[in-house]
Predicted model as a PDB file, atoms N, CA, C, CB and O in Angstrom, pLDDT in the B-factor column:
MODEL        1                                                                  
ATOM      1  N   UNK A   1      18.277  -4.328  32.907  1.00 77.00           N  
ATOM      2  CA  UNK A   1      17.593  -3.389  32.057  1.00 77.00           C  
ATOM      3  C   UNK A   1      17.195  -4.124  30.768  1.00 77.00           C  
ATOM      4  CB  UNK A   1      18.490  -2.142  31.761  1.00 77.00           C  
ATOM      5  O   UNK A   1      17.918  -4.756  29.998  1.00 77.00           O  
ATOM      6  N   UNK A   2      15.677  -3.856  30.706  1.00 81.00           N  
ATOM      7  CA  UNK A   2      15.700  -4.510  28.490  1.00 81.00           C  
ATOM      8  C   UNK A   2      16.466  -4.027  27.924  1.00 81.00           C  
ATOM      9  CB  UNK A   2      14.459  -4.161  27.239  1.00 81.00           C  
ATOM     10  O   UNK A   2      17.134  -3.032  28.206  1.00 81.00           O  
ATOM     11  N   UNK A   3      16.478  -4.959  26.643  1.00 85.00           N  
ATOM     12  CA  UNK A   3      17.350  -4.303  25.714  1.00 85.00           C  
ATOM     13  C   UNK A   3      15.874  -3.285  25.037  1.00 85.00           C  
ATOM     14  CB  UNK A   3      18.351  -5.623  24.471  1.00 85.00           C  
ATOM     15  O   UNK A   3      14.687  -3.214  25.357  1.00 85.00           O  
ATOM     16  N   UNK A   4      16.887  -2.498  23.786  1.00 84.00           N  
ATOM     17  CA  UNK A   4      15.643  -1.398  23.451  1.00 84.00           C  
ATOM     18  C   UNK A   4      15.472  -1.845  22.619  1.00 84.00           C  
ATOM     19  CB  UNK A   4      15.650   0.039  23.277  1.00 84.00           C  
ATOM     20  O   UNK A   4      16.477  -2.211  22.009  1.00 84.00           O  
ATOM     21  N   UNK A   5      13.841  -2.197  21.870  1.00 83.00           N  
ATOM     22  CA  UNK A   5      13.749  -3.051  21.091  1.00 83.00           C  
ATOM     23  C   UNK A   5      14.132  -1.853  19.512  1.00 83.00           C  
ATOM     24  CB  UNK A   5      12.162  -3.925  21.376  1.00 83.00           C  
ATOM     25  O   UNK A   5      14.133  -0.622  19.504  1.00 83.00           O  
ATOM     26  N   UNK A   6      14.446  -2.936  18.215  1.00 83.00           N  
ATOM     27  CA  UNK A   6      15.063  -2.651  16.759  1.00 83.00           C  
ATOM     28  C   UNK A   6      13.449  -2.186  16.397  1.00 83.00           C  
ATOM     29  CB  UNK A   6      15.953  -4.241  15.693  1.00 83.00           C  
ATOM     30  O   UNK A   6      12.417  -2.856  16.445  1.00 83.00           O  
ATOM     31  N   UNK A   7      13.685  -0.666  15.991  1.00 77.00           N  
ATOM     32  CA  UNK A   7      12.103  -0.668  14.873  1.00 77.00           C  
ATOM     33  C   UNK A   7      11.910  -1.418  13.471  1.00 77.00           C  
ATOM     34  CB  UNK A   7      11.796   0.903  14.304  1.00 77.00           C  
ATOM     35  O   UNK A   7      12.811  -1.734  12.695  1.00 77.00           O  
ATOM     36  N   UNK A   8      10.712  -1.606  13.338  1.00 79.00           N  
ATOM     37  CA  UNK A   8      10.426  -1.682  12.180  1.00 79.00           C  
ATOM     38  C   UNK A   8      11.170  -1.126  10.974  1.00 79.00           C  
ATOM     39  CB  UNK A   8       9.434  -1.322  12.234  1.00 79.00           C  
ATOM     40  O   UNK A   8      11.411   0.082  10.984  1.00 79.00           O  
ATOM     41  N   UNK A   9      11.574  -1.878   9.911  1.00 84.00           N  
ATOM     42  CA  UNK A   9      11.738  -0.841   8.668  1.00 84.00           C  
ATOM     43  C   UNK A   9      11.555  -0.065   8.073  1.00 84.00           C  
ATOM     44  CB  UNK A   9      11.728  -0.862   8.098  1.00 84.00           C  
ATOM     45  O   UNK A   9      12.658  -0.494   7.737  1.00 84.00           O  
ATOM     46  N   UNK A  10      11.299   0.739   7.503  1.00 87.00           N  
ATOM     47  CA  UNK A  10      10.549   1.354   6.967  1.00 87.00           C  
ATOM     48  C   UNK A  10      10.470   1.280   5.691  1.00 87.00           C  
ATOM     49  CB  UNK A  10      10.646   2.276   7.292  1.00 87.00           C  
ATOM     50  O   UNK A  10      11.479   1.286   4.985  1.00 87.00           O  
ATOM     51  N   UNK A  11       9.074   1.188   5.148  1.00 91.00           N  
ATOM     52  CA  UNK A  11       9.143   0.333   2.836  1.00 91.00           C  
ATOM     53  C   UNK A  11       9.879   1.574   2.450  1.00 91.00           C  
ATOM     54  CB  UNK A  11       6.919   0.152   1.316  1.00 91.00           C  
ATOM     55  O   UNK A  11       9.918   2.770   2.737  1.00 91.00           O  
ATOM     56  N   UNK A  12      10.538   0.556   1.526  1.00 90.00           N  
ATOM     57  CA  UNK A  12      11.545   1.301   0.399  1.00 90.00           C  
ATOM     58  C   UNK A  12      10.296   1.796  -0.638  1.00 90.00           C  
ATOM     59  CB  UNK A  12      12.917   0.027  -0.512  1.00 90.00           C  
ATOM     60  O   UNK A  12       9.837   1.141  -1.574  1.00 90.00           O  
ATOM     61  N   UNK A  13       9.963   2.890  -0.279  1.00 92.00           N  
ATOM     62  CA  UNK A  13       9.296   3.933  -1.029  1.00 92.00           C  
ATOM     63  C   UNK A  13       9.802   5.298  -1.337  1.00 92.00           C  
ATOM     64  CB  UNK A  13       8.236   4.129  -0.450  1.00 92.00           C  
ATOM     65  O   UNK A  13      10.301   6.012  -0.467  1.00 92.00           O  
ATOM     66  N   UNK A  14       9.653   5.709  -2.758  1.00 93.00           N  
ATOM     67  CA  UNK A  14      10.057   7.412  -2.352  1.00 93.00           C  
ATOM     68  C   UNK A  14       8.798   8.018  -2.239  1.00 93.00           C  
ATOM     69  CB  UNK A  14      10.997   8.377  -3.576  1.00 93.00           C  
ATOM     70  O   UNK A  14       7.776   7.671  -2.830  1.00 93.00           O  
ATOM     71  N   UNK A  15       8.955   9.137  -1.281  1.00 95.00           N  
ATOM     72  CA  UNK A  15       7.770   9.976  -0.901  1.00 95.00           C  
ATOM     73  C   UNK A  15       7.593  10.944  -1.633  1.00 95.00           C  
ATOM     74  CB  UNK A  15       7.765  10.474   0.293  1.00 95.00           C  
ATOM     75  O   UNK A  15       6.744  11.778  -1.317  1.00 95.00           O  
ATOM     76  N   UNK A  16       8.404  11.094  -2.890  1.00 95.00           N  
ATOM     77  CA  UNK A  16       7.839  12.446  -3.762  1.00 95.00           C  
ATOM     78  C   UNK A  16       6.703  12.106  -4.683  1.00 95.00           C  
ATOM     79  CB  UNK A  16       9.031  13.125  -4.768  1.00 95.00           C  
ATOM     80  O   UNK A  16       5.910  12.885  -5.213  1.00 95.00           O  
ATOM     81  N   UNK A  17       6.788  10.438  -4.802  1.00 96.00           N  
ATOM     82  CA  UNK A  17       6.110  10.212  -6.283  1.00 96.00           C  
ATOM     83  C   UNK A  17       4.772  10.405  -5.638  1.00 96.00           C  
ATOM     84  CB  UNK A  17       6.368   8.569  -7.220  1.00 96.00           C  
ATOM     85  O   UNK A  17       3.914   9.651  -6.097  1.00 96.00           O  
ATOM     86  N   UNK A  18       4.428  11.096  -4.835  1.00 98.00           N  
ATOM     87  CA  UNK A  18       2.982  10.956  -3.914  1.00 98.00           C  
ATOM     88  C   UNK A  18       2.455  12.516  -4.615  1.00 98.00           C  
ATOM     89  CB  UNK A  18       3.226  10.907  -1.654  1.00 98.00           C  
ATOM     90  O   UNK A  18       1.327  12.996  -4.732  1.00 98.00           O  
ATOM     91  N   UNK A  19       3.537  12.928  -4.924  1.00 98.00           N  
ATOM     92  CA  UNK A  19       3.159  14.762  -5.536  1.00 98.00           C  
ATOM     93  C   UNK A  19       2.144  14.804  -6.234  1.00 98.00           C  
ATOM     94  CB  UNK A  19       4.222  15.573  -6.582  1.00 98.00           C  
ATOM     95  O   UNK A  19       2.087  14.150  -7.275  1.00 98.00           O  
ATOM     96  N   UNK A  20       1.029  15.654  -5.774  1.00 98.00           N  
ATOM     97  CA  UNK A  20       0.213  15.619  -7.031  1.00 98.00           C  
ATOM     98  C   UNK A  20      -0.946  14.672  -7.407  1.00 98.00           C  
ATOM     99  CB  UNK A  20       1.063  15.441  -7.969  1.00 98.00           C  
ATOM    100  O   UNK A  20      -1.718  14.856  -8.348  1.00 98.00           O  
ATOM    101  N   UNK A  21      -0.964  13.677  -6.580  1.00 98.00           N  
ATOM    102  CA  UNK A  21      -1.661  12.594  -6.133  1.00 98.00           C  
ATOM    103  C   UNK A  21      -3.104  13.211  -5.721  1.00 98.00           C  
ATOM    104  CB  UNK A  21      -0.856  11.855  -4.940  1.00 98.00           C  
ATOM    105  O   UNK A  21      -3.057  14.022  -4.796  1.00 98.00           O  
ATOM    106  N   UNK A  22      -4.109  12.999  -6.159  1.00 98.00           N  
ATOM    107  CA  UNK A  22      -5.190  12.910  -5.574  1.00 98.00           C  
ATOM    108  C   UNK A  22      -4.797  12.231  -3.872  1.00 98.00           C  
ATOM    109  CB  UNK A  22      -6.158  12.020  -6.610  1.00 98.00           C  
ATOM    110  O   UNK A  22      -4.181  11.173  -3.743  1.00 98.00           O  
ATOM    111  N   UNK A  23      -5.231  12.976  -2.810  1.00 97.00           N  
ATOM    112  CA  UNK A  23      -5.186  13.160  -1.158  1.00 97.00           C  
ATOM    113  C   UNK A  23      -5.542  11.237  -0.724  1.00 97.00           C  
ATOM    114  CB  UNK A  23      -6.866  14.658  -0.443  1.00 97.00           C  
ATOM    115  O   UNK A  23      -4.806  10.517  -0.050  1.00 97.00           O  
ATOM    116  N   UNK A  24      -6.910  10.833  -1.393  1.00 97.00           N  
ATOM    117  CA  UNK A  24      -7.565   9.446  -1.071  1.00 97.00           C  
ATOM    118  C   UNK A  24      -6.859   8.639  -1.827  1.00 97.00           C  
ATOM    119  CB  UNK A  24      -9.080   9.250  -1.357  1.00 97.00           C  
ATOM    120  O   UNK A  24      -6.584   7.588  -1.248  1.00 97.00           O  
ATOM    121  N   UNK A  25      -6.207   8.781  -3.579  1.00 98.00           N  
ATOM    122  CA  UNK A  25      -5.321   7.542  -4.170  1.00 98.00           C  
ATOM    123  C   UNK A  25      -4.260   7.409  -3.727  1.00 98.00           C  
ATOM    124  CB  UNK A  25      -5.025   7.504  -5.441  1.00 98.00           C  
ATOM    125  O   UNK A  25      -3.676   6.326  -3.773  1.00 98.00           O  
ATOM    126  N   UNK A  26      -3.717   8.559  -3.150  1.00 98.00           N  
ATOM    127  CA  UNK A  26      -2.163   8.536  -2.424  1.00 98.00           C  
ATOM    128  C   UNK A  26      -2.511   8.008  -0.811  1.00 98.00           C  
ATOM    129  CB  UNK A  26      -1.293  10.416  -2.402  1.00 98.00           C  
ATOM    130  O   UNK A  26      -1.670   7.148  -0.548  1.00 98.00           O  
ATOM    131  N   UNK A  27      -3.321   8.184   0.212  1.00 97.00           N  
ATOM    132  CA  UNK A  27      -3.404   7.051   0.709  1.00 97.00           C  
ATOM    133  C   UNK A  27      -3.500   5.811   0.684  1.00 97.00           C  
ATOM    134  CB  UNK A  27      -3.775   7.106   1.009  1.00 97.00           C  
ATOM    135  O   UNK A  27      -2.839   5.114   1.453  1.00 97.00           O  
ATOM    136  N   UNK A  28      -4.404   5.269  -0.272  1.00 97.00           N  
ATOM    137  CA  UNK A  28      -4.629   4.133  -0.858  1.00 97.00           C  
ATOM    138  C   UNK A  28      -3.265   3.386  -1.160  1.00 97.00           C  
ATOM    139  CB  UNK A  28      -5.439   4.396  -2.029  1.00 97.00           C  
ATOM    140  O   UNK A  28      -2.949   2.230  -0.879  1.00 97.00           O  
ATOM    141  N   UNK A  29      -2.459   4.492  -1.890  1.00 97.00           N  
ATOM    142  CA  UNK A  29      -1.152   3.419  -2.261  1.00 97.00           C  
ATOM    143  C   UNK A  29       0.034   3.723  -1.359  1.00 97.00           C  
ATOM    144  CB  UNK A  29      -0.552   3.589  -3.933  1.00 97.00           C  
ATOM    145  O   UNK A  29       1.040   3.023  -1.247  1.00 97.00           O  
ATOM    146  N   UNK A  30      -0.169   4.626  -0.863  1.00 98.00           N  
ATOM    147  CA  UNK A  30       1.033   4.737   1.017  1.00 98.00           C  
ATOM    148  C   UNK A  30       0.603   3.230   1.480  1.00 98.00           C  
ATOM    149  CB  UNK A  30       0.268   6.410   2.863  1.00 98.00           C  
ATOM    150  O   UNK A  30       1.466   2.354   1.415  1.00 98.00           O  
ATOM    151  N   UNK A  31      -0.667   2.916   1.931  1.00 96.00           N  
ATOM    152  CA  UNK A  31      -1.038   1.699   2.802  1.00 96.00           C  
ATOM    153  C   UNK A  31      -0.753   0.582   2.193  1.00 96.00           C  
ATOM    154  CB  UNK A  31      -2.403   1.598   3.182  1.00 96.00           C  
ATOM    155  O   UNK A  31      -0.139  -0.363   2.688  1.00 96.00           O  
ATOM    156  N   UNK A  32      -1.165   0.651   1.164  1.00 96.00           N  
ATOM    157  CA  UNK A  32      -0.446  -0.719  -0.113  1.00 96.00           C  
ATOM    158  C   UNK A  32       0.705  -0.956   0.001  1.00 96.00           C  
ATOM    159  CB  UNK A  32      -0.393  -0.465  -1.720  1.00 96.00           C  
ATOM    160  O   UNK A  32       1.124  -2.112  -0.060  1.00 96.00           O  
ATOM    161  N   UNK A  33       1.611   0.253   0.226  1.00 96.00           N  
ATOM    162  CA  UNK A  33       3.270  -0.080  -0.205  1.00 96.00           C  
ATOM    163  C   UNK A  33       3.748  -0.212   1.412  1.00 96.00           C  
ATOM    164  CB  UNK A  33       4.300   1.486  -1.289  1.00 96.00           C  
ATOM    165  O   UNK A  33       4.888   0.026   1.811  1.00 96.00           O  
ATOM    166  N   UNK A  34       2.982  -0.505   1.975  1.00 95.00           N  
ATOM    167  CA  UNK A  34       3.646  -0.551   3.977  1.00 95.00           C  
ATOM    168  C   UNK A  34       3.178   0.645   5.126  1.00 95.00           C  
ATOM    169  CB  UNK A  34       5.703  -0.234   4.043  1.00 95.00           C  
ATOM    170  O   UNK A  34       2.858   0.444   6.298  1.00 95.00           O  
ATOM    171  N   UNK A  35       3.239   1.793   4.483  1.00 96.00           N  
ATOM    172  CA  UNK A  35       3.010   2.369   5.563  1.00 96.00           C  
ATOM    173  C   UNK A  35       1.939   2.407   6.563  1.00 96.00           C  
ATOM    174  CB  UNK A  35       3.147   3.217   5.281  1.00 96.00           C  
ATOM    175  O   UNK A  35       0.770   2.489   6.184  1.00 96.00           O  
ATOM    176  N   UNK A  36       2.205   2.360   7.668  1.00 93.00           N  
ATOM    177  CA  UNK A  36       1.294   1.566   8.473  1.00 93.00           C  
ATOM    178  C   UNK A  36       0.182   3.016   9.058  1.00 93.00           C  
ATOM    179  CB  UNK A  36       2.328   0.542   9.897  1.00 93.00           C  
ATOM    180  O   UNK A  36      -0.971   2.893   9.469  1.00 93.00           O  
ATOM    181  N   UNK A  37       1.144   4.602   8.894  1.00 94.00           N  
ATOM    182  CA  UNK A  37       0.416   5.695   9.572  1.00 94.00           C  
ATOM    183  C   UNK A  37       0.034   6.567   8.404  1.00 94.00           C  
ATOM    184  CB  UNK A  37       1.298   6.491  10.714  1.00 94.00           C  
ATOM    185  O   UNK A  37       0.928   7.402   8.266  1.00 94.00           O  
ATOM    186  N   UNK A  38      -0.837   6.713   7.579  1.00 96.00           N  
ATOM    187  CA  UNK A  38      -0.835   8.220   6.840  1.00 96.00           C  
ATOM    188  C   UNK A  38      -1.913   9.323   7.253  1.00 96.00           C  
ATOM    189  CB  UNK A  38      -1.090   8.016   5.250  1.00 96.00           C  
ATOM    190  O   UNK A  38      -3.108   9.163   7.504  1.00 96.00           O  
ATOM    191  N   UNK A  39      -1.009  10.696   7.251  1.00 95.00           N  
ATOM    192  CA  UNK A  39      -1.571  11.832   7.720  1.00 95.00           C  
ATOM    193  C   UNK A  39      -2.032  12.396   6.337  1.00 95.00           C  
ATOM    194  CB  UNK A  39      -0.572  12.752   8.614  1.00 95.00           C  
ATOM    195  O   UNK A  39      -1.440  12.015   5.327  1.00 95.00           O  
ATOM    196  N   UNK A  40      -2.972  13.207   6.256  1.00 95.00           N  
ATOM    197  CA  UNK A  40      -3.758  14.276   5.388  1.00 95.00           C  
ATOM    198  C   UNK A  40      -3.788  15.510   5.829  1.00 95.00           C  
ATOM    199  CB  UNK A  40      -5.087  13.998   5.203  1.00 95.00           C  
ATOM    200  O   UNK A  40      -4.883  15.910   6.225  1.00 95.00           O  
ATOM    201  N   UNK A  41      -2.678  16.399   5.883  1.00 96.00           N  
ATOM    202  CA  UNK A  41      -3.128  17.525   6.436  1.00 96.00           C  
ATOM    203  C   UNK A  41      -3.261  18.576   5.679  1.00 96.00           C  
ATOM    204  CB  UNK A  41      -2.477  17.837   7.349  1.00 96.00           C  
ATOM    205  O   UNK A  41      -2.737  18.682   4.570  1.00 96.00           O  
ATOM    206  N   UNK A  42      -4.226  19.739   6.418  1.00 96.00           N  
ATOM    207  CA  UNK A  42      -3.883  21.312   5.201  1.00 96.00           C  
ATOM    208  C   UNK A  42      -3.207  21.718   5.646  1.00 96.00           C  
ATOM    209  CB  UNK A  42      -4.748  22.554   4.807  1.00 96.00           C  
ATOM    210  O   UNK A  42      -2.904  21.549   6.827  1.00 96.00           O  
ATOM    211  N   UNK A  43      -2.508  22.690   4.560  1.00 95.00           N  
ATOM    212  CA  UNK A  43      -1.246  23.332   4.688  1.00 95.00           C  
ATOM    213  C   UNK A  43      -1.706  24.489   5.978  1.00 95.00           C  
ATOM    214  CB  UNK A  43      -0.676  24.055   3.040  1.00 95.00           C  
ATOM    215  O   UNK A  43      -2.824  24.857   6.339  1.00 95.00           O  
ATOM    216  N   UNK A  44       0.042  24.962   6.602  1.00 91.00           N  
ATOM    217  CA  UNK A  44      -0.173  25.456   8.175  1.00 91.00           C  
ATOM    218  C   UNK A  44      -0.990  24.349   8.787  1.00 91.00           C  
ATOM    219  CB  UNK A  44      -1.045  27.006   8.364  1.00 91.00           C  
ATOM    220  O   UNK A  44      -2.099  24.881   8.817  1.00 91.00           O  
ATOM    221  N   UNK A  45      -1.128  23.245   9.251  1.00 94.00           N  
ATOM    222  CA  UNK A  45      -2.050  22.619  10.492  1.00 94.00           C  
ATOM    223  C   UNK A  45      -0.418  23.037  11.819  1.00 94.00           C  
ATOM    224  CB  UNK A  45      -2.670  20.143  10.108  1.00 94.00           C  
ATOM    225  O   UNK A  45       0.782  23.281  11.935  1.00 94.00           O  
ATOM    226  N   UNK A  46      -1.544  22.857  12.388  1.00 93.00           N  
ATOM    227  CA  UNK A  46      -0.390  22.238  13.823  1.00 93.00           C  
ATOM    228  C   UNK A  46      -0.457  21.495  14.318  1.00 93.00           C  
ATOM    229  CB  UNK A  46      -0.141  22.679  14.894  1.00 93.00           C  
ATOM    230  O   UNK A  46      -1.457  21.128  14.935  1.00 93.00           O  
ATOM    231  N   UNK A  47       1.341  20.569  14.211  1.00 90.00           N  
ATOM    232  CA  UNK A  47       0.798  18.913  14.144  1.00 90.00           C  
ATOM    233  C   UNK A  47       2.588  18.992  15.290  1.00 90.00           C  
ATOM    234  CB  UNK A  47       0.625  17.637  11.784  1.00 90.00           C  
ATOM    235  O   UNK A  47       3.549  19.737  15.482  1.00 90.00           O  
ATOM    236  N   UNK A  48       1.953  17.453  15.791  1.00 84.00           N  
ATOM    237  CA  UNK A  48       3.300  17.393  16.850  1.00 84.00           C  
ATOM    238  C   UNK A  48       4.046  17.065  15.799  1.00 84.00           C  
ATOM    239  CB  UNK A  48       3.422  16.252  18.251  1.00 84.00           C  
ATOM    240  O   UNK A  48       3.651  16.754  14.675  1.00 84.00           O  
ATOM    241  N   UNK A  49       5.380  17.160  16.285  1.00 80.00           N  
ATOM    242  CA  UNK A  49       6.668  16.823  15.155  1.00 80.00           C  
ATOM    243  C   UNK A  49       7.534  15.533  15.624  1.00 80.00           C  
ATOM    244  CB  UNK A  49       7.872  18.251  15.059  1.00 80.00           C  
ATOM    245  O   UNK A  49       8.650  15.404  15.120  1.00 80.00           O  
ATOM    246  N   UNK A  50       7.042  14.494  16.638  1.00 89.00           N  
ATOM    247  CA  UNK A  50       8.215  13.209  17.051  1.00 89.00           C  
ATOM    248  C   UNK A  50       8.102  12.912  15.841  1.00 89.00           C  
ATOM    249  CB  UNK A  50       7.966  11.840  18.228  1.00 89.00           C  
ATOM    250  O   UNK A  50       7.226  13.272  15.054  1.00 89.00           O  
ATOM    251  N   UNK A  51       9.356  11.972  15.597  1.00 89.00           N  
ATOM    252  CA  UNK A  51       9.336  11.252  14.179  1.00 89.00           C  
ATOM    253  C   UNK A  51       8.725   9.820  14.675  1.00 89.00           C  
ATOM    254  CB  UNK A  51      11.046  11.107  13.345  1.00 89.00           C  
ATOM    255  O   UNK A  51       9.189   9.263  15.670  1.00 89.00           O  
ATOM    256  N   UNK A  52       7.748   9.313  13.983  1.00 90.00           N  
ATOM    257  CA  UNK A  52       7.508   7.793  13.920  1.00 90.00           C  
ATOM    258  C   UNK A  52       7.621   7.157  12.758  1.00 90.00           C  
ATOM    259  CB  UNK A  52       6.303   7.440  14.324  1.00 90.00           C  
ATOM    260  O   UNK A  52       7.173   7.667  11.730  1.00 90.00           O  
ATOM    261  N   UNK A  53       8.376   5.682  12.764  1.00 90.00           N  
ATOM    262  CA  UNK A  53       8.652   5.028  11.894  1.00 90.00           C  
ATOM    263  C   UNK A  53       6.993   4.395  11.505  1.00 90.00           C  
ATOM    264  CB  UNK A  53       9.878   4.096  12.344  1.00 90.00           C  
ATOM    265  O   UNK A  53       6.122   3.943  12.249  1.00 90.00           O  
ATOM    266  N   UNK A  54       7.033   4.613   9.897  1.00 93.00           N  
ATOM    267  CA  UNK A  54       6.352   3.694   9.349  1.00 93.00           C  
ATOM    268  C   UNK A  54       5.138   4.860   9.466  1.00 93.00           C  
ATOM    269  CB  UNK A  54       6.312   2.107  10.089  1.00 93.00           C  
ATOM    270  O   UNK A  54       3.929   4.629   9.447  1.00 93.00           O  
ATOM    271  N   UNK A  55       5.856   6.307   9.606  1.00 95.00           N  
ATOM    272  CA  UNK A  55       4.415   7.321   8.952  1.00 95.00           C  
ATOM    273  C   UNK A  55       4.713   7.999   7.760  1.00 95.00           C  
ATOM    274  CB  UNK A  55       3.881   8.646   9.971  1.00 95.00           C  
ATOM    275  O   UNK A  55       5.842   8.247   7.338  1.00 95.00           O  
ATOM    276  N   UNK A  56       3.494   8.326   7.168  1.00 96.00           N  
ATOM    277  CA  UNK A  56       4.439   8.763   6.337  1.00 96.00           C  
ATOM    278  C   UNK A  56       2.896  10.331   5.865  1.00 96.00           C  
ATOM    279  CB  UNK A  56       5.172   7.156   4.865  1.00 96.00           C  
ATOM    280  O   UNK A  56       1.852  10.092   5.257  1.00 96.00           O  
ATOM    281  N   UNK A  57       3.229  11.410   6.281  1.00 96.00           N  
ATOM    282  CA  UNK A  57       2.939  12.723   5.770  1.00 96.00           C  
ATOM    283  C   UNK A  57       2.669  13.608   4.784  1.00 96.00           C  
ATOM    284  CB  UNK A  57       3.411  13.077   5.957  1.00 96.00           C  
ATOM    285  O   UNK A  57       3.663  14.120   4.268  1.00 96.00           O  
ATOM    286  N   UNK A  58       1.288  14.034   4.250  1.00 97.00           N  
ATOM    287  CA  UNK A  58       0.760  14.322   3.028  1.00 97.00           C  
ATOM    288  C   UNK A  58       0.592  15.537   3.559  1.00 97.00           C  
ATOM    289  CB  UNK A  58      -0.404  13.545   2.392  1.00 97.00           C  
ATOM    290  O   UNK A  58       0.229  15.405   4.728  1.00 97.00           O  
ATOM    291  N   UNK A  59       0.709  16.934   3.169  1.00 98.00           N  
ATOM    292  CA  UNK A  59       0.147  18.509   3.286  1.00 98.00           C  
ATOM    293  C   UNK A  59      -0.271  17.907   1.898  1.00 98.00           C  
ATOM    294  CB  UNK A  59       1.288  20.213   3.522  1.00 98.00           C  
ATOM    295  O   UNK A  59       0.413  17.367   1.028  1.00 98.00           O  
ATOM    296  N   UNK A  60      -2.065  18.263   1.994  1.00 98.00           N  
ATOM    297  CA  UNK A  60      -3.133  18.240   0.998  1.00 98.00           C  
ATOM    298  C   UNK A  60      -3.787  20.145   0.586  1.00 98.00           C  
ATOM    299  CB  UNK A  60      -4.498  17.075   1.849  1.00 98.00           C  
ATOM    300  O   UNK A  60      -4.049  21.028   1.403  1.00 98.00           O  
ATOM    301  N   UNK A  61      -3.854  20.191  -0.670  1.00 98.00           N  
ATOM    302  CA  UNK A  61      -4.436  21.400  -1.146  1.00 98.00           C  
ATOM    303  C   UNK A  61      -4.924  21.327  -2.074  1.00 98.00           C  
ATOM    304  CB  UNK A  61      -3.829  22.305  -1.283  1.00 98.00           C  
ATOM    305  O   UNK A  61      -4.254  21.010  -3.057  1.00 98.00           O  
ATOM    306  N   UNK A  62      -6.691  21.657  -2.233  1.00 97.00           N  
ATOM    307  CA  UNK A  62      -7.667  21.619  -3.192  1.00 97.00           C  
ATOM    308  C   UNK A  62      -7.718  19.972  -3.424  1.00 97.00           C  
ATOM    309  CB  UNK A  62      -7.278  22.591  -4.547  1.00 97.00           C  
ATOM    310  O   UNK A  62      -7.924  19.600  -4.579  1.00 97.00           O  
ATOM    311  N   UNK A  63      -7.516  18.824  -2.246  1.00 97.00           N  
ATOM    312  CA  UNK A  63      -7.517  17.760  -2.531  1.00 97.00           C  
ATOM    313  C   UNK A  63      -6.495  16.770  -3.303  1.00 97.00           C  
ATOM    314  CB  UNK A  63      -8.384  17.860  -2.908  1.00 97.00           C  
ATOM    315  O   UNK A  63      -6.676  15.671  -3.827  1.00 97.00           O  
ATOM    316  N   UNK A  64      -5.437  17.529  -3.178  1.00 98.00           N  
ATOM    317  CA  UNK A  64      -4.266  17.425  -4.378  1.00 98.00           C  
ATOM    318  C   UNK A  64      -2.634  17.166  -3.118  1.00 98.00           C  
ATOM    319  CB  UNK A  64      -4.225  19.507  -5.663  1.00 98.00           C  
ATOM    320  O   UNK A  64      -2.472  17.883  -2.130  1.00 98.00           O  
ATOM    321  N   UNK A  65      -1.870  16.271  -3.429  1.00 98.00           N  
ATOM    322  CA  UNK A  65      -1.070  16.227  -2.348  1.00 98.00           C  
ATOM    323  C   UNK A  65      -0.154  17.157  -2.828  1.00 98.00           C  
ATOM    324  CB  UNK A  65      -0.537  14.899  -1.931  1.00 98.00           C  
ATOM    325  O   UNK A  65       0.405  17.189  -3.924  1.00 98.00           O  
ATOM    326  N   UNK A  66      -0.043  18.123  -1.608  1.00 98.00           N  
ATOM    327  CA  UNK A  66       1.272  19.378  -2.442  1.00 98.00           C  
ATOM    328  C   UNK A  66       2.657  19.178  -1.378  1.00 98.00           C  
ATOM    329  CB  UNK A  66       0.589  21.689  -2.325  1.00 98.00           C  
ATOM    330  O   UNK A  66       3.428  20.137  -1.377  1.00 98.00           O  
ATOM    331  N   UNK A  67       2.942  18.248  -0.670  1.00 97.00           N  
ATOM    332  CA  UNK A  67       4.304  17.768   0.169  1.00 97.00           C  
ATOM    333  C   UNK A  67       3.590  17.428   0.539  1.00 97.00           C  
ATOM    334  CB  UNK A  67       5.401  18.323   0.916  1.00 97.00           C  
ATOM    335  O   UNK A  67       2.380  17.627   0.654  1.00 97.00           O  
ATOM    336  N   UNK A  68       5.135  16.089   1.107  1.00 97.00           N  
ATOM    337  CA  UNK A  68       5.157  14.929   1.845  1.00 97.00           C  
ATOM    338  C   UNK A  68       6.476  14.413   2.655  1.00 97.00           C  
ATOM    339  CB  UNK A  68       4.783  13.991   0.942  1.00 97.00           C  
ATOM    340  O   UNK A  68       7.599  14.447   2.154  1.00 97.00           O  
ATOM    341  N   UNK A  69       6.253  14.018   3.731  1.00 96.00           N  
ATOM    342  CA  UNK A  69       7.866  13.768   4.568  1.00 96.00           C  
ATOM    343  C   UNK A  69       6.932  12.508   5.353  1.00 96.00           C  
ATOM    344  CB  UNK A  69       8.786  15.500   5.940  1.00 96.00           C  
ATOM    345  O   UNK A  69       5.751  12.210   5.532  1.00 96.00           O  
ATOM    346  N   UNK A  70       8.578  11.897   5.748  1.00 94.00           N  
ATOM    347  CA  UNK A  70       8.499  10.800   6.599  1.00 94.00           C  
ATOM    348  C   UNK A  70       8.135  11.240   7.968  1.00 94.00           C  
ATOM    349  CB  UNK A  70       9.744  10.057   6.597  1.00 94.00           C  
ATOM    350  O   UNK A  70       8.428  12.348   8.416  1.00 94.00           O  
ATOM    351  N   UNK A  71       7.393  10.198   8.697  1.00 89.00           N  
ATOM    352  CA  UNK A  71       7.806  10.080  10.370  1.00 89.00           C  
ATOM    353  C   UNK A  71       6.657  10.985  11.079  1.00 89.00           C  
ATOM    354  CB  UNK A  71       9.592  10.813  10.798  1.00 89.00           C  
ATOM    355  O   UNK A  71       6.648  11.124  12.302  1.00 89.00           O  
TER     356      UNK A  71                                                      
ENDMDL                                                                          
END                                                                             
C-alpha cells in the first residue's frame, strides 16, 4: 500500500485581518502570503464544505470582506 502522502502547510496567516478588506485587495494579499485557493463568495451561497489545505474563504458584502475561514 502507499504511504499517504504529508500535506502542504498551511502560511502562518491570521484570517481575520482579511475583515473589512476590499473583496480584490484581500485576494491580492491571501495569494501573496501562500494561499494557493481563494474563494469570494456572497453571503448564503451554497458551497461544498471538504476542508482543503491551502484555501482560504472570503463571504463578500457590498464588495467588502464580511467573514473568512480556512479550507
Amino acid at each position: 500500500m502507499a504511504p499517504i502522502p504529508t500535506p502542504p502547510a498551511e502560511p502562518q496567516d491570521q484570517p481575520d485581518g482579511y475583515l473589512g478588506l476590499d473583496a480584490d485587495r484581500a485576494e491580492r494579499l491571501a495569494r501573496e502570503r501562500g494561499w494557493t485557493t481563494v474563494r469570494s463568495l456572497p453571503p448564503g451561497a451554497i458551497i461544498t464544505m471538504e476542508y482543503r489545505v491551502g484555501r482560504l474563504n472570503f463571504e463578500v458584502r457590498d464588495g467588502l470582506v464580511t467573514r473568512v475561514w480556512k479550507g
